[in-house]
C-alpha positions in Angstrom: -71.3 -20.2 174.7 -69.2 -23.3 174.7 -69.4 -23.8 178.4 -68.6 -26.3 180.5 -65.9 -27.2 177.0 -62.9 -25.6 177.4 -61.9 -23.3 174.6 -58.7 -25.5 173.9 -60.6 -28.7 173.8 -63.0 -27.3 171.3 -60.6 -26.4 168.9 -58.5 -29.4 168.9 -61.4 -31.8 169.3 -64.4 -30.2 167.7 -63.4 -27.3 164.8 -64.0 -28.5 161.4 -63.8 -31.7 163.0 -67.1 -33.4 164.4 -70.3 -31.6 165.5 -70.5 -30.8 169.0 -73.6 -30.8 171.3 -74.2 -29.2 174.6 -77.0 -29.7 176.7 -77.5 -27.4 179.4 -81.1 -27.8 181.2 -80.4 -23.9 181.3 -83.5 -21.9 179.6 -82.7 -18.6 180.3 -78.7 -19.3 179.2 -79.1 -17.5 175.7 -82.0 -14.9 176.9 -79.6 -11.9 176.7 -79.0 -12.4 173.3 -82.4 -13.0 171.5 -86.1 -13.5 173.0 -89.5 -14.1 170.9 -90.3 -10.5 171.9 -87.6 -8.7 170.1 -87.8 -11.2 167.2 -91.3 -9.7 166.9 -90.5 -5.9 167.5 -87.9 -6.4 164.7 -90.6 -7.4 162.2 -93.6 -5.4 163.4 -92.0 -1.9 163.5 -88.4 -1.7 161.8 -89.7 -1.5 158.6 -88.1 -4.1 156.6 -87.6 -5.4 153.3 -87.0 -8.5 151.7 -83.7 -10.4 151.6 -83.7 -8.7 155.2 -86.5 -10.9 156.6 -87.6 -14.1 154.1 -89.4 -17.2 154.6 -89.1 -20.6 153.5 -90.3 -24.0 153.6 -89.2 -27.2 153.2 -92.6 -29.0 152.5 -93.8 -26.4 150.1 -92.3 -25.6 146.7 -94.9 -22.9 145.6 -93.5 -20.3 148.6 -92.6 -17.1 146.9 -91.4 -13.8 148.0 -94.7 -11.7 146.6 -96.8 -13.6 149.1 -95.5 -11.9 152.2 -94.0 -8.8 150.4 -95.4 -5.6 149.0 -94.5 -4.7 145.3 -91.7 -2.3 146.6 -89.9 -5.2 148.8 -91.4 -4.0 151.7 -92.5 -6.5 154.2 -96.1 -7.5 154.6 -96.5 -8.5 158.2 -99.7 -9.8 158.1 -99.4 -11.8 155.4 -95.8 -13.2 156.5 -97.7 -14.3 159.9 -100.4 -15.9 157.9 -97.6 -17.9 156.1 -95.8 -18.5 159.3 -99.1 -19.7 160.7 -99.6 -22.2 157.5 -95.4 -23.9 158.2 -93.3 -21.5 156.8 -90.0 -20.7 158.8 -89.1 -17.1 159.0 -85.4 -16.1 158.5 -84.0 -12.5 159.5 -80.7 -12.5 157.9 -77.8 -10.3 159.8 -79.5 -9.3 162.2 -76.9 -8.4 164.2 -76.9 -5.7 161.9 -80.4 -4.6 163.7 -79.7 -5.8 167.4 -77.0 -4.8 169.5 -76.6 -7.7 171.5 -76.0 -10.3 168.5 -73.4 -7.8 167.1 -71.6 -7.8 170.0 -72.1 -11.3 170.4 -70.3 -11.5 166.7 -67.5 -9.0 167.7 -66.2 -11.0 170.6 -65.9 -14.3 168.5 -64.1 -12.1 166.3 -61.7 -11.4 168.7 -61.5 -14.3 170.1 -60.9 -16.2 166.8 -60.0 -13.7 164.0 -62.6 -15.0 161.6 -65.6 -12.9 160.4 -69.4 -14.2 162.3 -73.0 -13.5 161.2 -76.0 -14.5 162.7 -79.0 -15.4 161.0 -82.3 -16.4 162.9 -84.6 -19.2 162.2 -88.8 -18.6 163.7 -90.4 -22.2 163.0 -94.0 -22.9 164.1 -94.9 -25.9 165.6 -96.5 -28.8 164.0 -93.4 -31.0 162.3 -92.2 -27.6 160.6 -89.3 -27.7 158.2 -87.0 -24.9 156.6 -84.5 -27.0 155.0 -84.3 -30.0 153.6 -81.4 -32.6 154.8 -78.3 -30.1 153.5 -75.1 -29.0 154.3 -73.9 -25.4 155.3 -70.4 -24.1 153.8 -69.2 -22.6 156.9 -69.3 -24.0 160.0 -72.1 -22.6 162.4 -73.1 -22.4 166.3 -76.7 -23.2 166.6 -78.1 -21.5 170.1 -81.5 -22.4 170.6 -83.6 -19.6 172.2 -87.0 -20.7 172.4 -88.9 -23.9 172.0 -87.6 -27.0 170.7 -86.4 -28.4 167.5 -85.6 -32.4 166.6 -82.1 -32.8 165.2 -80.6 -35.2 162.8 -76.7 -35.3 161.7 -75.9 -37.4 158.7 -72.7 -38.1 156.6 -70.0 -35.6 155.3 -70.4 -35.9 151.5 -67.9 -32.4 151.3 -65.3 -32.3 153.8 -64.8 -28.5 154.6 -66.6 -26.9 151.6 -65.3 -24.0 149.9 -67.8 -21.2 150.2 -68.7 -21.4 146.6 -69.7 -25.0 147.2 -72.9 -24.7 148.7 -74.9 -27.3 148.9 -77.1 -28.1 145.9 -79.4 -31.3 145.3 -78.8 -31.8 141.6 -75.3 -32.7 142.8 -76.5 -36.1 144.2 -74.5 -35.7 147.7 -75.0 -38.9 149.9 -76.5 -38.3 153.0 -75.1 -41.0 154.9 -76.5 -42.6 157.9 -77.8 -40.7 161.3 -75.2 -40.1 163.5 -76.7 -38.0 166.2 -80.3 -37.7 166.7 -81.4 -35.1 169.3 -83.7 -32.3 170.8 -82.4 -29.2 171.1 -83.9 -27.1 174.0 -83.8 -23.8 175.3 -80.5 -22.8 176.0 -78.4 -26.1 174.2 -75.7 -25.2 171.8 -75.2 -27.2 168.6 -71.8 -26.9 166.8 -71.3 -28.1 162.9 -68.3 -28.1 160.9 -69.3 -26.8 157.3 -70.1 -30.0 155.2 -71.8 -31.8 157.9 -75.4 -33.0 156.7 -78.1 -32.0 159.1 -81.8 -31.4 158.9 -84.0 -29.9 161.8 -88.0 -29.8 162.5 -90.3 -28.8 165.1 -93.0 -30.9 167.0 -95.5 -29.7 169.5 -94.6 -25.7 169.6 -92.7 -22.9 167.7 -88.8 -23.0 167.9 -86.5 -19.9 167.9 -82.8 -20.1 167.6 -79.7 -18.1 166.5 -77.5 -19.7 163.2 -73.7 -17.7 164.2 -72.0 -18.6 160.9 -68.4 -18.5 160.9 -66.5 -17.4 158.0 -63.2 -18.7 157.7 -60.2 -17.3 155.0 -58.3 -20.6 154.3 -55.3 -21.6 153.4 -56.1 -21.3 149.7 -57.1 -17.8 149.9 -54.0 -16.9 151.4 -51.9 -19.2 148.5 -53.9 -17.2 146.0 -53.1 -13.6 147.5 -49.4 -15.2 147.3 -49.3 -16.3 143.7 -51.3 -13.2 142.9 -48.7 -10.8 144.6 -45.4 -12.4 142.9 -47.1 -12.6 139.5 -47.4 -8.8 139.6 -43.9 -8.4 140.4 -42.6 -11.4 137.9 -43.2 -11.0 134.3 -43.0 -14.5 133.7 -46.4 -15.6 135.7 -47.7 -13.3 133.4 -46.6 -14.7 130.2 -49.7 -17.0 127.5 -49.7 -20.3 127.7 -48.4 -22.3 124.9 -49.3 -21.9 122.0 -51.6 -25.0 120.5 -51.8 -26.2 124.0 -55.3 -27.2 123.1 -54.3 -29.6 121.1 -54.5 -33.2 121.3 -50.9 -34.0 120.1 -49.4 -31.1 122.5 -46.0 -31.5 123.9 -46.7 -30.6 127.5 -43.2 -32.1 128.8 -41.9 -28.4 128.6 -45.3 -26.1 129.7 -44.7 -28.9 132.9 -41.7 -27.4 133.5 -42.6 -24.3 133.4 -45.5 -24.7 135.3 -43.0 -26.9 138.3 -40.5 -23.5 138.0 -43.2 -21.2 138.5 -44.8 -23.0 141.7 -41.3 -23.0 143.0 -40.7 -19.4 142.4 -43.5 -18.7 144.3 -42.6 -20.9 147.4 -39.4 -18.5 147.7 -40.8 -15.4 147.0 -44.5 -15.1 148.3 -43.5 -13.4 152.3 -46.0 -15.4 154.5 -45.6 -12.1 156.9 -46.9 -9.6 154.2 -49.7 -12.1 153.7 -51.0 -12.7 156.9 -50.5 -8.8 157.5 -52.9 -8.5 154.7 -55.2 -10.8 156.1 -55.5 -9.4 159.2 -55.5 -5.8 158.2 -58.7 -6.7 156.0 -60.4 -8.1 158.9 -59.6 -5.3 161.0 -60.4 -2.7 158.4 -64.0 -4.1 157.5 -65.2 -4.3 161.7 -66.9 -1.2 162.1 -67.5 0.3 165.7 -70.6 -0.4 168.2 -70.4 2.8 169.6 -73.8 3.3 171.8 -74.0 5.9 174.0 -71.1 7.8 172.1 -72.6 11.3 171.8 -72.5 11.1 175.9 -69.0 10.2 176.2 -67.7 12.6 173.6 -69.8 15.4 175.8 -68.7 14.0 179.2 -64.9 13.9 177.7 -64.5 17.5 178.8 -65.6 16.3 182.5 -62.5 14.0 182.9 -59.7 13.7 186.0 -57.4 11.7 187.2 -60.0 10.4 189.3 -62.3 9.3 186.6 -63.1 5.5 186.0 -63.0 4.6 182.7 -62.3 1.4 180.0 -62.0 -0.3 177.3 -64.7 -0.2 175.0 -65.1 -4.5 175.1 -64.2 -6.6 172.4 -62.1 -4.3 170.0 -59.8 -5.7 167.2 -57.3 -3.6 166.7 -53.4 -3.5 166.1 -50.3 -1.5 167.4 -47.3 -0.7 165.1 -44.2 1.1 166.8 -41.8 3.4 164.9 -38.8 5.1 166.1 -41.2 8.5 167.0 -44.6 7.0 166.3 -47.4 4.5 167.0 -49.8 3.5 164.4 -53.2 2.6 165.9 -55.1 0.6 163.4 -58.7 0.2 164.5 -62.3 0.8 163.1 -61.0 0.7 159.5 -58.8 3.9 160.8 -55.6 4.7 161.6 -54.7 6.6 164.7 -51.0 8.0 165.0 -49.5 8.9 168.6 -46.4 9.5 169.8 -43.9 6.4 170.7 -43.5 6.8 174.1 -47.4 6.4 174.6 -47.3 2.7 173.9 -47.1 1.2 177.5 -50.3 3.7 178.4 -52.1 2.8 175.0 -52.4 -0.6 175.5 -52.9 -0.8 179.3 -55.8 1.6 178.4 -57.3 -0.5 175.6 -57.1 -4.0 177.2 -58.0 -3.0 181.1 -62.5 -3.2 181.7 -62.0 -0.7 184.2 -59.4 1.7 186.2 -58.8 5.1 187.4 -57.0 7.7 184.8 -54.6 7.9 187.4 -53.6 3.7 187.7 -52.8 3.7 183.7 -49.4 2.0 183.2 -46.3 3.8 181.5 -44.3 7.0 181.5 -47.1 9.9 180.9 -47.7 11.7 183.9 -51.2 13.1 184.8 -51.7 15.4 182.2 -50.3 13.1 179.3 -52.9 10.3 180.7 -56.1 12.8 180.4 -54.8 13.8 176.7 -54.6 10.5 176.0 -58.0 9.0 177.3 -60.0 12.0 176.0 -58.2 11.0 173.0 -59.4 7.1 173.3 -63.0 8.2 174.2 -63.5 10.6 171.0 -62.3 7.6 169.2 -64.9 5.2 170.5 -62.1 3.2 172.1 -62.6 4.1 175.7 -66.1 4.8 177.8 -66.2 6.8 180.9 -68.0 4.9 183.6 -68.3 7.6 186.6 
């Protein structure tokens, strides 16, 4: 996605940083993904309702949901066409709840970066077409254009690195700031923006398609929080009124400050950064569910296997491996898988190798222990059968 930028450059140069902007001369680079054709299959036949698929527009205030929507939600294509025909944008939220390839697309940045993705797609006709006003996003976002072209501007950074609760909202009188990129982006160009960023975007001769991957980050206030929430429920004193009378004008606050300094410090020596990150990562884990097509086949085919068999990985899993004295706890899927110890060698060669023969699995199971263990896997969803 971030080709030819090397994955270390972008996140010391570019994350939450600067914007960064790839132009590829490359079409076809994001056709895998999304194409116009599924964007209409989606809308024409799935059956959706609205937030699932909305439209908006930047040039017209009088937009609203009932004209493109039955009473019961439901969308009306027809009329959403008509009001894509007349400027609006169209916006399918999550989709990669809907189309495999974008949810796998989310799953490996996942991996890659432990942070949660979404994807939201933007259809704009042609004709100086707007969504959004000039604005700024509270998470940063990875702008692959698909189809047609859009004209970019990048402003100021009124908000450096937004909480997500500080969405962008006119009434708060944000400066724009002057242009500091101005651009087309073209089929197959990647646009990076670090939450905060002002942008704007519009379309000229034709309709433009591209995919919005939003990245949403826990930061290090969240984890602070979880801290000072997990010591206050083991300390009576974080748990104790304020002052009485603190309201007051003539309040002593000399003391309530010291209390306050005491309590900060007691939780700088008692919140455990390791149970915290744990936590962290455990909720990430927990909430990815599995992308399991073709599973009903492999759980059939299980019954098939031999030492012969090729087999792997299912690709991008998040998952984690703890090791007891007798056991291993497999945490994957929101689940948690126990097998014995001595299996760890063979569990993770099996779960981080694209492709091999039962028989070429790492570790100390022989033959039979390797079959019990990969039928295992592929019940799971964590290992596909290739043969």
């Amino acid at each position: 996605m971030i080709e030819p930028t090397s994955v270390e450059t972008f996140l010391e140069e570019y994350f939450e940083k600067q914007p960064l902007l790839l132009k590829r001369n490359s079409p076809e680079h994001f056709r895998d993904l999304l194409t116009l054709e599924v964007v209409d299959r989606v809308i024409t036949t799935m059956q959706l309702e609205y937030p699932q698929i909305e439209a908006t527009s930047a040039r017209r205030d009088d937009l609203r949901t009932e004209d493109y929507t039955y009473p019961s939600g439901l969308i009306d294509v027809v009329r959403l066409y008509k009001e894509f025909e007349d400027g609006a944008t169209i916006i399918l939220p999550q989709l990669h709840n809907h189309v495999p390839s974008l949810a796998h697309l989310c799953r490996s940045m996942e991996r890659e970066l432990s942070y949660r993705f979404q994807t939201n797609i933007y259809m704009t006709p042609g004709g100086e077409s707007q969504g959004f006003r000039t604005h700024y996003d509270n998470h940063d976002v990875f702008v692959l254009q698909v189809a047609g072209v859009k004209q970019w501007k990048v402003y100021g950074t009124p908000v450096e690195l937004p909480y997500r609760g500080q969405g962008f909202d006119p009434a708060d009188g944000h400066e724009v700031g002057d242009v500091s990129m101005e651009f087309e982006l073209e089929p197959g160009d990647m646009l990076y923006i670090p939450r905060g960023v002002m942008h704007d975007a519009y379309t000229t001769d034709g309709l433009s398609l591209h995919i919005t991957l939003g990245v949403l980050t826990p930061s290090w206030t969240d984890l602070l929080v979880e801290g000072i929430a997990r010591v206050g429920l083991a300390d009576p004193e974080f748990r104790r009124s304020l002052p009485p009378g603190f309201a007051h004008e003539g309040f002593d606050r000399a003391r309530a400050r010291e209390i306050f300094v005491g309590l900060m410090k007691k939780v700088a020596q008692s919140a455990d950064f390791d149970v915290l990150l744990d936590h962290f990562a455990e909720d990430l884990l927990s909430t990815r569910h599995p992308l399991l097509e073709g599973q009903m086949i492999q759980v059939a085919r299980s019954h098939e296997l031999s030492v012969d068999s090729r087999v792997g990985c299912r690709p991008d899993l998040l998952y984690r491996v703890r090791v007891g004295e007798e056991t291993l706890a497999l945490t994957v899927y929101g689940n948690e898988i126990s097998l014995p110890a001595h299996a760890e060698q063979a569990l993770r060669f099996a779960l981080d190798t694209a492709e091999y023969r039962v028989a070429e699995i790492a570790g100390d199971l022989d033959d039979a222990g390797k079959l019990v263990l990969v039928r295992r896997l592929v019940r799971e969803g964590l290992v596909e059968i290739f043969d």
